[in-house]
ChimeraX commands (.cxc) that place a marker at each C-alpha (Angstrom):
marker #1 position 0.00,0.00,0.00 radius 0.5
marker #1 position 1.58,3.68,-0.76 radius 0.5
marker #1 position 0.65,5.62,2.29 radius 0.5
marker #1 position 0.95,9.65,2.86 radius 0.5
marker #1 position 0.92,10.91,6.33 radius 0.5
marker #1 position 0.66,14.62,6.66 radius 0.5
marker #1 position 1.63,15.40,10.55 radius 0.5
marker #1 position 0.77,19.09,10.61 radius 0.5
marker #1 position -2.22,19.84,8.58 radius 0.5
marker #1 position -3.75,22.81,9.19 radius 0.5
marker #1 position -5.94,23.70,6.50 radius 0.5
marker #1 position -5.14,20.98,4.13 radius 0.5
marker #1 position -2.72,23.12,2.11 radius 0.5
marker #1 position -0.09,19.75,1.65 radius 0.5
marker #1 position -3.53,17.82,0.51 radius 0.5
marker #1 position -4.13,19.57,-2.10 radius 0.5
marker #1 position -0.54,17.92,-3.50 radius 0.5
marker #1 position -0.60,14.57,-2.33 radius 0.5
marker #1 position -4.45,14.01,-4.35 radius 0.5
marker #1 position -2.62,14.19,-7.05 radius 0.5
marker #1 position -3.17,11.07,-9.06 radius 0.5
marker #1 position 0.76,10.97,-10.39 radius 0.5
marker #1 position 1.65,9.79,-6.66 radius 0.5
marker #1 position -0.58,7.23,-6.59 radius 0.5
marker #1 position -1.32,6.94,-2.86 radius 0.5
marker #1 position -3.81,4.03,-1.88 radius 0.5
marker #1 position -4.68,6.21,2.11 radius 0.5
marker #1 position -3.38,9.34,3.16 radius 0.5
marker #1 position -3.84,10.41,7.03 radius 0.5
marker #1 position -3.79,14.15,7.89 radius 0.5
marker #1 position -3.24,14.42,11.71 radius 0.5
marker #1 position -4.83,18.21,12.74 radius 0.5
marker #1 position -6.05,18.96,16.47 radius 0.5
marker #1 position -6.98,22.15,16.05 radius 0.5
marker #1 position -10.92,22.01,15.91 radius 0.5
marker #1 position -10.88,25.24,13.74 radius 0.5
marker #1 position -8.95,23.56,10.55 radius 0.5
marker #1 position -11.05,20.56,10.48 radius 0.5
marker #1 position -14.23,22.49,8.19 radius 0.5
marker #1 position -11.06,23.53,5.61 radius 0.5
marker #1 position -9.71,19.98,5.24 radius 0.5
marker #1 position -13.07,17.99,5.31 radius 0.5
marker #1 position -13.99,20.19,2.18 radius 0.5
marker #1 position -11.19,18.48,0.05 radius 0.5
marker #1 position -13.25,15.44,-1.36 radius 0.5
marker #1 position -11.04,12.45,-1.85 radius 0.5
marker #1 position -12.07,9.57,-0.33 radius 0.5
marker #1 position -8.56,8.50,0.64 radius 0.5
marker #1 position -8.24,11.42,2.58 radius 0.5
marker #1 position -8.73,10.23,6.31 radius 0.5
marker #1 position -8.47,13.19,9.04 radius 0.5
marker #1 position -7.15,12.50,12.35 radius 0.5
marker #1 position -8.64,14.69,14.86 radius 0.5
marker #1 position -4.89,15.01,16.87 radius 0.5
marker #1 position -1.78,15.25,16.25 radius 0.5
marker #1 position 1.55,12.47,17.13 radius 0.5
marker #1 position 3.18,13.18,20.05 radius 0.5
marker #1 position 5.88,11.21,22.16 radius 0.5
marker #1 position 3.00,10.18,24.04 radius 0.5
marker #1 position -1.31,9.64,24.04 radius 0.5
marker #1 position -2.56,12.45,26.52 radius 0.5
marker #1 position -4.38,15.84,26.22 radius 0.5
marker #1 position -2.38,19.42,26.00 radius 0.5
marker #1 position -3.60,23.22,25.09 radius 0.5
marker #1 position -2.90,24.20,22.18 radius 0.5
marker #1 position -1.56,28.13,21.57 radius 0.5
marker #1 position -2.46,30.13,19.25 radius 0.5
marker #1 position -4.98,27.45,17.76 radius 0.5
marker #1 position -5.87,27.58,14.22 radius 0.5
marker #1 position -2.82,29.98,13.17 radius 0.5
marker #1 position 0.02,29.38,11.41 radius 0.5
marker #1 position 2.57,29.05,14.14 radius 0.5
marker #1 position -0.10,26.90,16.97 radius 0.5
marker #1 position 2.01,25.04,19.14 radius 0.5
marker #1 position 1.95,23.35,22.27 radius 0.5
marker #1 position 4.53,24.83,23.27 radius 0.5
marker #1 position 3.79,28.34,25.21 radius 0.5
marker #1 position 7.53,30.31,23.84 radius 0.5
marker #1 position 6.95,29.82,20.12 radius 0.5
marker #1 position 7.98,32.68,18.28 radius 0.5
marker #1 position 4.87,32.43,15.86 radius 0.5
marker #1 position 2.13,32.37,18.77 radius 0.5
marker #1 position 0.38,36.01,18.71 radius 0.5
marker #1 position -0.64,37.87,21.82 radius 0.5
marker #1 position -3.89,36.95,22.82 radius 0.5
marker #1 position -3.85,34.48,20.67 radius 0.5
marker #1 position -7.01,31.42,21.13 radius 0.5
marker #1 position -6.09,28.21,22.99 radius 0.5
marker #1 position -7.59,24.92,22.03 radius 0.5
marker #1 position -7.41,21.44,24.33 radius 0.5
marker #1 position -6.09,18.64,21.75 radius 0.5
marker #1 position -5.88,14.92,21.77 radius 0.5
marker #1 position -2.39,13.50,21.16 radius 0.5
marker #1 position -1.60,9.77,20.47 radius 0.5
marker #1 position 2.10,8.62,20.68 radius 0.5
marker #1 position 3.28,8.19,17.52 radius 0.5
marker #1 position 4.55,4.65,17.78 radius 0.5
marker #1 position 0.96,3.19,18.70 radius 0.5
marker #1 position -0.18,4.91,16.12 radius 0.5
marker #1 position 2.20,4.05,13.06 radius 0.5
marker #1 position 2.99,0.37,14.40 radius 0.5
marker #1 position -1.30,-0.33,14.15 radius 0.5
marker #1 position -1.65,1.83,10.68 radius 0.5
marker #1 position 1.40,0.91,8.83 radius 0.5
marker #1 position 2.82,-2.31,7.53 radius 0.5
marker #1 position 5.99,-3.90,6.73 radius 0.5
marker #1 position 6.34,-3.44,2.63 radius 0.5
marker #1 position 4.12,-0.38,2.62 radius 0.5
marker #1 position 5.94,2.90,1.28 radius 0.5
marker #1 position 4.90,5.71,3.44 radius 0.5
marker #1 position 5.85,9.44,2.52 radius 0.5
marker #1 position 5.64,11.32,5.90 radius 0.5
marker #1 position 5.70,14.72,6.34 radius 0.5
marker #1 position 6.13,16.00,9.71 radius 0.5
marker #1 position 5.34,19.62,10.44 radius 0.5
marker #1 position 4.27,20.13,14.05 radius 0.5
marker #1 position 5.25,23.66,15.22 radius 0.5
marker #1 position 7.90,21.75,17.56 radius 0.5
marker #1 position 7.13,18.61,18.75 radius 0.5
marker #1 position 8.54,17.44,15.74 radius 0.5
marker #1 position 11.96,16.07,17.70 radius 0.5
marker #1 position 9.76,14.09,19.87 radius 0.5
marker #1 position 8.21,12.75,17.56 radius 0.5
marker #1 position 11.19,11.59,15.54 radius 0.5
marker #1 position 12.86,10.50,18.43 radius 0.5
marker #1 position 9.95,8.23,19.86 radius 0.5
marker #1 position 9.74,6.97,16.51 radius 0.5
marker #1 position 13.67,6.30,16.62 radius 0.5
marker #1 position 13.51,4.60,20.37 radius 0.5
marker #1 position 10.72,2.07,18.75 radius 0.5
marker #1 position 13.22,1.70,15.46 radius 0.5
marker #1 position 10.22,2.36,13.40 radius 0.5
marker #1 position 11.46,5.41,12.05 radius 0.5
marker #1 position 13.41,3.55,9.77 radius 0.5
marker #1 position 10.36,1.75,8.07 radius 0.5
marker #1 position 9.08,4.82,6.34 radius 0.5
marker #1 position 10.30,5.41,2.63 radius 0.5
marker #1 position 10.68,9.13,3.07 radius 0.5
marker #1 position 10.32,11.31,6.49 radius 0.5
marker #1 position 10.53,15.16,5.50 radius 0.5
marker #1 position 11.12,16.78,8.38 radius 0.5
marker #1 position 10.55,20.60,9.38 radius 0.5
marker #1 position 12.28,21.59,12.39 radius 0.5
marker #1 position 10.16,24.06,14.04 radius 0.5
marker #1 position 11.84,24.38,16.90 radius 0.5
marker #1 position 14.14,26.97,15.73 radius 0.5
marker #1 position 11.04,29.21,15.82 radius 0.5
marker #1 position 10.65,28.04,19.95 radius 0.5
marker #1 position 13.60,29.46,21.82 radius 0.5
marker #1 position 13.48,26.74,24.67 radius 0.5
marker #1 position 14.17,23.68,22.54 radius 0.5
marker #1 position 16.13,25.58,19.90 radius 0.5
marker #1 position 19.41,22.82,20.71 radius 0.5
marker #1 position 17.32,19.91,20.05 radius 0.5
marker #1 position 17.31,19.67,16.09 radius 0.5
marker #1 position 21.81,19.28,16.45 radius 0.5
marker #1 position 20.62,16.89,19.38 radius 0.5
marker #1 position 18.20,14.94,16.65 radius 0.5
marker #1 position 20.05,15.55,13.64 radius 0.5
marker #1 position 23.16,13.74,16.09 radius 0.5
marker #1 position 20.46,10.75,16.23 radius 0.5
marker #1 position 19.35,10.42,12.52 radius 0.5
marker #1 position 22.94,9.88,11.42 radius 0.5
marker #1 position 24.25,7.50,14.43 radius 0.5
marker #1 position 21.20,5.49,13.40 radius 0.5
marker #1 position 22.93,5.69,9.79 radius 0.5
marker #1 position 19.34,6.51,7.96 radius 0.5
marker #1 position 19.08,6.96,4.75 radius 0.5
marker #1 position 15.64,8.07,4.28 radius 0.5
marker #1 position 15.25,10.97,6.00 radius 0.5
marker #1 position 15.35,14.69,4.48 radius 0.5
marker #1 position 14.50,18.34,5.62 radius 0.5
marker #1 position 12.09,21.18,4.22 radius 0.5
marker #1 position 15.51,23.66,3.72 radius 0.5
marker #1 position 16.46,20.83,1.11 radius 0.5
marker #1 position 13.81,19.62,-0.47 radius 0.5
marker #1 position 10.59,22.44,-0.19 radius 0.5
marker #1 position 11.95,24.13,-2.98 radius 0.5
marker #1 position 9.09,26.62,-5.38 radius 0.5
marker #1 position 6.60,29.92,-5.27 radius 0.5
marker #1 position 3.72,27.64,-2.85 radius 0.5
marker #1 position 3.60,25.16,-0.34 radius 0.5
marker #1 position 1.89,23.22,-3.22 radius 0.5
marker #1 position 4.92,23.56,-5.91 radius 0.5
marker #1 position 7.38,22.62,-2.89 radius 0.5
marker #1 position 5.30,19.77,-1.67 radius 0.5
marker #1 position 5.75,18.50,-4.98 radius 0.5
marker #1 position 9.58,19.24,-5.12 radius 0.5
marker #1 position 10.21,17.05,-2.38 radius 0.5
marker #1 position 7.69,13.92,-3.36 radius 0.5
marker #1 position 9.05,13.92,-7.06 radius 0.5
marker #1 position 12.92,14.44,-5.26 radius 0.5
marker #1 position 12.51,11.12,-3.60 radius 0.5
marker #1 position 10.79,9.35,-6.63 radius 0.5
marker #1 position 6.96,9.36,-5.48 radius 0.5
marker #1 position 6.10,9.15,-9.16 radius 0.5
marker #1 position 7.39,5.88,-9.50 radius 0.5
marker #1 position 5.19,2.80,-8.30 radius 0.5
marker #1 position 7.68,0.68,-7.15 radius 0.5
marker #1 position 7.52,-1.89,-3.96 radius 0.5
marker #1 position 9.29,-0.48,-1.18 radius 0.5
marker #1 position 12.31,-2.29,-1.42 radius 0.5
marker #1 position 12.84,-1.58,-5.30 radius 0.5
marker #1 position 12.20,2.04,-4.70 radius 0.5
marker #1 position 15.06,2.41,-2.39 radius 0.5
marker #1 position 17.51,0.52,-4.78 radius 0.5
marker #1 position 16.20,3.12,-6.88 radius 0.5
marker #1 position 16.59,6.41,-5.53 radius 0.5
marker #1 position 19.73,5.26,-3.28 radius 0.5
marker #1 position 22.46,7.73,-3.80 radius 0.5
marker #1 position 19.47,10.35,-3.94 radius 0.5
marker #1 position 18.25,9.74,-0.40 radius 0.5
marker #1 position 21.83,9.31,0.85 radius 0.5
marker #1 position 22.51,12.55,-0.22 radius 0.5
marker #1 position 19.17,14.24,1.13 radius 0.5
marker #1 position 20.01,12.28,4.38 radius 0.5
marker #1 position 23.49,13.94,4.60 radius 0.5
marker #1 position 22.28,17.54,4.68 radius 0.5
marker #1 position 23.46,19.12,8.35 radius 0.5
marker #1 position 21.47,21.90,8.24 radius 0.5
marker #1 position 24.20,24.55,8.99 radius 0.5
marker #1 position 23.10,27.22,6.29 radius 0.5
marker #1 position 19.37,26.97,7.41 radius 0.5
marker #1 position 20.38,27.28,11.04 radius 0.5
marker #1 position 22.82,30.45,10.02 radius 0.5
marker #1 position 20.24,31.93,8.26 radius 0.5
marker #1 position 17.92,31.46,11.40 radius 0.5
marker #1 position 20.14,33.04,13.72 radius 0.5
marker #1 position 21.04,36.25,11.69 radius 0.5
marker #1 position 17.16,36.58,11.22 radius 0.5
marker #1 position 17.31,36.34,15.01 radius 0.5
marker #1 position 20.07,38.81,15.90 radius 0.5
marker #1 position 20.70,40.86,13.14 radius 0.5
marker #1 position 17.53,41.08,10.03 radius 0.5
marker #1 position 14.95,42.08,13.16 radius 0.5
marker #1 position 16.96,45.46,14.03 radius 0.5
marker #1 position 17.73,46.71,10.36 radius 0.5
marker #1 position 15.01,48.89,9.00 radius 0.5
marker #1 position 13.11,48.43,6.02 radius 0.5
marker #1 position 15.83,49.42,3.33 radius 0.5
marker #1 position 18.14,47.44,4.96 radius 0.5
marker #1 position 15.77,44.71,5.44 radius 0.5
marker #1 position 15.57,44.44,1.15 radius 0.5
marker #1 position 19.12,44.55,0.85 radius 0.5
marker #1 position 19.90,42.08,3.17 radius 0.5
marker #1 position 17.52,39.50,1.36 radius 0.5
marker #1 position 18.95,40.04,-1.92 radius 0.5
marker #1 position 22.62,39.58,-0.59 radius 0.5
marker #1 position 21.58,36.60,0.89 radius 0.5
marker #1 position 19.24,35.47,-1.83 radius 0.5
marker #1 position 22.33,35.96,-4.05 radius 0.5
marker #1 position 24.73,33.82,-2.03 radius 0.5
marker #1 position 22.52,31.46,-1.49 radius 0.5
marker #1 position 22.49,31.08,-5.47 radius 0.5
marker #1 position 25.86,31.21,-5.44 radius 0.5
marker #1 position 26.62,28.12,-3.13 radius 0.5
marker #1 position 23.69,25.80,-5.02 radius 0.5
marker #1 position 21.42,26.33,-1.80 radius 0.5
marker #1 position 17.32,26.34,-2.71 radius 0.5
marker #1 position 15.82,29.64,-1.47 radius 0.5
marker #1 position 12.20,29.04,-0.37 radius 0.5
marker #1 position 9.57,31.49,-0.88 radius 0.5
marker #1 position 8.83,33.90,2.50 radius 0.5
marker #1 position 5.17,33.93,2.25 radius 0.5
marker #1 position 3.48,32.72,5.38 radius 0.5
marker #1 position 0.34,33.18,4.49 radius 0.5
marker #1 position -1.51,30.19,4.11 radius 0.5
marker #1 position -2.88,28.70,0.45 radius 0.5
marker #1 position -6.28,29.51,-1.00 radius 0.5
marker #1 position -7.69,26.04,0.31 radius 0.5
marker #1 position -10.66,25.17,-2.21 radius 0.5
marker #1 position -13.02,21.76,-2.17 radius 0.5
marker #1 position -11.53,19.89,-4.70 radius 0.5
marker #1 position -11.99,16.31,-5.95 radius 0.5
marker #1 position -8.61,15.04,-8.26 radius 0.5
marker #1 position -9.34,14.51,-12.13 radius 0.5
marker link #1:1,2 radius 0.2
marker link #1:2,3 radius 0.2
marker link #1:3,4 radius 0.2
marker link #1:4,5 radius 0.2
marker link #1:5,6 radius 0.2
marker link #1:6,7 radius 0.2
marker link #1:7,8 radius 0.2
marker link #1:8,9 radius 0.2
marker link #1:9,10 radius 0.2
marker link #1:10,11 radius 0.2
marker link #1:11,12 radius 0.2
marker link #1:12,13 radius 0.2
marker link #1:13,14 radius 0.2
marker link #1:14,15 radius 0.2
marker link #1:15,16 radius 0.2
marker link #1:16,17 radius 0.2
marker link #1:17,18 radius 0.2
marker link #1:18,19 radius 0.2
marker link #1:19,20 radius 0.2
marker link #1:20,21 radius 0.2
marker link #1:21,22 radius 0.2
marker link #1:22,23 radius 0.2
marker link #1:23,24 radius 0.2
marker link #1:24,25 radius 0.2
marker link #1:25,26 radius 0.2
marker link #1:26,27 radius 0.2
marker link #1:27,28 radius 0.2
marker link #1:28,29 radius 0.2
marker link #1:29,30 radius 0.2
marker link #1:30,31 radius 0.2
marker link #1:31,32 radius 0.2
marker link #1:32,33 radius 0.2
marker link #1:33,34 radius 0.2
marker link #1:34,35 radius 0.2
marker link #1:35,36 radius 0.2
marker link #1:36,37 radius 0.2
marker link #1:37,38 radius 0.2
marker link #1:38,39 radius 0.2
marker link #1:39,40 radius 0.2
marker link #1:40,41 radius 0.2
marker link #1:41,42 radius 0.2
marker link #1:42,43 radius 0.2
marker link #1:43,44 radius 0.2
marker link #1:44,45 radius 0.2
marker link #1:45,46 radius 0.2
marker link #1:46,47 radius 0.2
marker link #1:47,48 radius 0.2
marker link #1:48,49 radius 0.2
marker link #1:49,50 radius 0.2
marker link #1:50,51 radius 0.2
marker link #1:51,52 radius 0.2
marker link #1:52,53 radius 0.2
marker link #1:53,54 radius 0.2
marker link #1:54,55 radius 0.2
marker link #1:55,56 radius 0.2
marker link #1:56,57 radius 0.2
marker link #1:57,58 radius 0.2
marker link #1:58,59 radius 0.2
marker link #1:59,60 radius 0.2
marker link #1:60,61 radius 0.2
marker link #1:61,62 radius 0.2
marker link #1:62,63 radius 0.2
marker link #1:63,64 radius 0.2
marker link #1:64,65 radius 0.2
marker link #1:65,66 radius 0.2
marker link #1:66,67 radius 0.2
marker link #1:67,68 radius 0.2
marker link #1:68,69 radius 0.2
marker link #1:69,70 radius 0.2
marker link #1:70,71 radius 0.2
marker link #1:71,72 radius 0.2
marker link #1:72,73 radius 0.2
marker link #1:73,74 radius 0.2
marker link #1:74,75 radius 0.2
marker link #1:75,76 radius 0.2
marker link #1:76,77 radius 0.2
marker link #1:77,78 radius 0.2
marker link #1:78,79 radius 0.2
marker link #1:79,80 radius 0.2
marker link #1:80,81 radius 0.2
marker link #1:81,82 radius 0.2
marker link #1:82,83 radius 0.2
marker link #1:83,84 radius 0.2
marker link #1:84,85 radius 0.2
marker link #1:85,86 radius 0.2
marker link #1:86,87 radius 0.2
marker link #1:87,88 radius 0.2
marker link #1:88,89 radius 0.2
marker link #1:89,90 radius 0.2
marker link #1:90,91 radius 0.2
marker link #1:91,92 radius 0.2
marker link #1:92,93 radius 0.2
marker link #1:93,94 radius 0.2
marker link #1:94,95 radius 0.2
marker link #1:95,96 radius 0.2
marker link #1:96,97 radius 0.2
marker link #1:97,98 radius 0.2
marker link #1:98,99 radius 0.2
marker link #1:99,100 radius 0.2
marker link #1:100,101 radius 0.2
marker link #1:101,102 radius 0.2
marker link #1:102,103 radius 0.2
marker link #1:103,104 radius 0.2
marker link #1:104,105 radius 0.2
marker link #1:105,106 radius 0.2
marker link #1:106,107 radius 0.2
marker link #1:107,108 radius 0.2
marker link #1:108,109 radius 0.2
marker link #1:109,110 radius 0.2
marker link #1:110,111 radius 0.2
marker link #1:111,112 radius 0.2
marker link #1:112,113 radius 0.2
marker link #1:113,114 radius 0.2
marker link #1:114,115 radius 0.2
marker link #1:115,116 radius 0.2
marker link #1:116,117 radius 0.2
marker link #1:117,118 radius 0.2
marker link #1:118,119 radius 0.2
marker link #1:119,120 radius 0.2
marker link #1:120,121 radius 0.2
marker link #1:121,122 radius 0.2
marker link #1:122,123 radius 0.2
marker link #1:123,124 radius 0.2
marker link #1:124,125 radius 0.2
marker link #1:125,126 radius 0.2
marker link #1:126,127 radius 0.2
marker link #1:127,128 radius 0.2
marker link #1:128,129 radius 0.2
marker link #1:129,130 radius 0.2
marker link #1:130,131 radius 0.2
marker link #1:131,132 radius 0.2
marker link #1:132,133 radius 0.2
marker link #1:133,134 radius 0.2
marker link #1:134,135 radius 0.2
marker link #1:135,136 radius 0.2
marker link #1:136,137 radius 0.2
marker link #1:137,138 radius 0.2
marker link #1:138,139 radius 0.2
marker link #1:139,140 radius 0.2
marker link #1:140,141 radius 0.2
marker link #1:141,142 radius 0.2
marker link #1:142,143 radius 0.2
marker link #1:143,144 radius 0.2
marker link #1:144,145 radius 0.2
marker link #1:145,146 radius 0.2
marker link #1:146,147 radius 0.2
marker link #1:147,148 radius 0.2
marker link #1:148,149 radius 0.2
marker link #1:149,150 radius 0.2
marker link #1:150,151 radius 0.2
marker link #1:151,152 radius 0.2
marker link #1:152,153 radius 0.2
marker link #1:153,154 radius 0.2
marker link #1:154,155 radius 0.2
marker link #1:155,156 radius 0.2
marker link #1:156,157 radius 0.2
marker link #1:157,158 radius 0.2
marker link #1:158,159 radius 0.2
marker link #1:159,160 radius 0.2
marker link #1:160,161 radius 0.2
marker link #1:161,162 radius 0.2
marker link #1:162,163 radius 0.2
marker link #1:163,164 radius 0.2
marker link #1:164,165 radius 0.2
marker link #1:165,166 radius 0.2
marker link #1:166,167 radius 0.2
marker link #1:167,168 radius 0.2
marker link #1:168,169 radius 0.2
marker link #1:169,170 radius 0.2
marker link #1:170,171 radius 0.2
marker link #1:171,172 radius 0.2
marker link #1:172,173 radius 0.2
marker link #1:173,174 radius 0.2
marker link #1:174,175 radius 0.2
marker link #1:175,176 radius 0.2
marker link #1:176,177 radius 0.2
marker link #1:177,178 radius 0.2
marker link #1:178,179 radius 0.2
marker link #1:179,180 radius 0.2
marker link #1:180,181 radius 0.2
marker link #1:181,182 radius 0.2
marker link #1:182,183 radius 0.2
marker link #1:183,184 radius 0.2
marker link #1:184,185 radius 0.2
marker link #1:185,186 radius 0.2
marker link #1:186,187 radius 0.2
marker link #1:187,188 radius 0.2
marker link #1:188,189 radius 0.2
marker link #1:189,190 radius 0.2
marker link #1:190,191 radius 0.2
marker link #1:191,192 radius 0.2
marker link #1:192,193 radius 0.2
marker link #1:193,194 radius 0.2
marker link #1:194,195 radius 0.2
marker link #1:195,196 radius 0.2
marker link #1:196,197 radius 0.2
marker link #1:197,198 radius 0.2
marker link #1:198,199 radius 0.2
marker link #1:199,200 radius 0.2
marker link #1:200,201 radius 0.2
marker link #1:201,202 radius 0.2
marker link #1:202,203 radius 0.2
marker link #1:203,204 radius 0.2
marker link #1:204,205 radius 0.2
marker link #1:205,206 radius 0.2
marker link #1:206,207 radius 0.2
marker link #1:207,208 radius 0.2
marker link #1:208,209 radius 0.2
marker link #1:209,210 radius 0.2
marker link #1:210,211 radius 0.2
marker link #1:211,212 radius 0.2
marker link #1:212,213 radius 0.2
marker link #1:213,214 radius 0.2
marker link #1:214,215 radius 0.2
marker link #1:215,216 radius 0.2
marker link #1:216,217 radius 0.2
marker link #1:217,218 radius 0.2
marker link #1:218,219 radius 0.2
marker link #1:219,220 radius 0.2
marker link #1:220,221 radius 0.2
marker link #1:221,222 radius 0.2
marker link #1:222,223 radius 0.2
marker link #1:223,224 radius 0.2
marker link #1:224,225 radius 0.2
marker link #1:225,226 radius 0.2
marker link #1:226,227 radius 0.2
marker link #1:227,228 radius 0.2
marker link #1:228,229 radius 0.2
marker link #1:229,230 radius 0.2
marker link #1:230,231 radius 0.2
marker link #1:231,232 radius 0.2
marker link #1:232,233 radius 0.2
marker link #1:233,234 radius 0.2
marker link #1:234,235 radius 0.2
marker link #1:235,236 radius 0.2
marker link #1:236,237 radius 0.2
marker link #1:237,238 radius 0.2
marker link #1:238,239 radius 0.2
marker link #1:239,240 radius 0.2
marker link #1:240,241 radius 0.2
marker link #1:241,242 radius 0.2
marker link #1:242,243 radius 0.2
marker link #1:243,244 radius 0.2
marker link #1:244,245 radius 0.2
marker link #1:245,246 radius 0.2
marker link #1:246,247 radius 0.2
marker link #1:247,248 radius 0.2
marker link #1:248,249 radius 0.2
marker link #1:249,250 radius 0.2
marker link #1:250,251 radius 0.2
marker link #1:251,252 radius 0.2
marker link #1:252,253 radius 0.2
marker link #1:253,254 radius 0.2
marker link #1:254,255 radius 0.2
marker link #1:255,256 radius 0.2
marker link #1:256,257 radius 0.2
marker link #1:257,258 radius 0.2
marker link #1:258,259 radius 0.2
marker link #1:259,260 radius 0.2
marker link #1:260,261 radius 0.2
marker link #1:261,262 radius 0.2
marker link #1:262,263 radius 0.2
marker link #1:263,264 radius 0.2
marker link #1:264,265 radius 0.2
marker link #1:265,266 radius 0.2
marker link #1:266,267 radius 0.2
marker link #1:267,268 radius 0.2
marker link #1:268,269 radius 0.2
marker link #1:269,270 radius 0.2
marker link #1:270,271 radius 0.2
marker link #1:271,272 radius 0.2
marker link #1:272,273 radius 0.2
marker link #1:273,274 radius 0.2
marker link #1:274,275 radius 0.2
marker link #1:275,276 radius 0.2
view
């Protein structure tokens, strides 16, 4: 069976991708908690499309929820994205070993995309403990805990973890979200790791081997620079400087082969839409 998980999905923005009848998925689970996004994602008619009323977590218990419905919701009270005043939500979590070892099965190939506004590490590393981390064809993960200052030295901790396991299927949104919309970079990553193809699992990775080695590889450092000068330095300039900053960086970024994402936040025109 060719599974897509979509951990993080808001208002069904990646869904609107993954439909897409080139990928061929037989199921594809969007995990949300947020009560708000759940009208936005049921109106994308596909009847593979299975919501998930929670999101994975290291374990199955109840949390708020800041900022719920927004961009940047977390569970986590110090994210940078949470606004003032900002709506809380309680959510259902389930651990995201129970969950994957009942749902998934050995020979399926399962794209997972993990975008959780920081709980992505644990996550990944519950799914590490359990070794099933290591069953997925492709994990694309965002680490969006460089946008929550407390947990900020957990990605080096996790990225540490990923390559003493010596995985090979693992990648990260810096790398592989590359276009104008989350659409176009949704499908820059899928069609990077050979989601067109309709392969069994273990043909696949023969496949796309060096590929996936290479995506595996990736240390982050640029991403994390770039984070930090946005941090310490980009906030203060003013406007001017602001533009000239992001077109020296834009153009050294060119220079050194790196994929410069767009810097829209705002979230896709999410439509009901049944694939062709």
């Amino acid at each position: 069976m060719r599974i897509c998980l979509d951990v993080g999905g808001h208002l069904g923005q990646t869904l609107l991708e993954v439909v897409d009848p080139r990928y061929a998925f037989d199921k594809i689970y969007c995990f949300e908690p947020a009560p708000s996004c759940w009208p936005h994602i049921e109106n994308i008619h596909d009847s593979r499309i299975e919501l998930c009323r929670f999101g994975l977590w290291k374990e199955t218990t109840r949390k708020e929820l800041f900022g719920a419905g927004g961009m940047g919701a977390s569970i986590f009270p110090d994210a940078d994205a949470i606004e003032s005043g900002a709506a809380t939500a309680t959510i259902d979590l389930v651990r995201a070993t129970e969950w994957v070892s009942s749902h998934v099965n050995p020979g399926d190939v399962v794209f997972l995309k993990i975008n959780c506004e920081g709980a992505e590490c644990d996550v990944i590393e519950d799914l590490l403990d359990s070794h099933l981390l290591g069953s997925i064809y492709s994990v694309m993960i965002d680490f969006d805990v460089r946008k929550v200052p407390s947990l900020r030295w957990r990605e080096g901790v996790v990225r540490r973890r990923l390559r003493a396991a010596g995985l090979t299927n693992v990648c990260f949104t810096e790398d592989v979200m590359v276009g104008a919309t989350h659409q176009e970079r949704i499908q820059h990553w899928l069609c990077s790791v050979g989601a067109e193809d309709k392969l069994p699992l273990d043909e696949l990775r023969q496949r796309h081997a060096a590929r996936l080695r290479k995506l595996s590889a990736q240390r982050g450092y640029h991403a994390r620079l770039e984070g930090l000068l946005r941090r310490t330095i980009f906030v203060r300039l003013p406007l001017p400087l602001k533009k000239v900053a992001k077109q020296i960086w834009r153009s050294v970024s060119s220079l050194g082969g790196i994929p410069v994402r767009s810097e829209s936040k705002k979230p896709a025109d999410v439509q009901g839409r049944s694939p062709s």
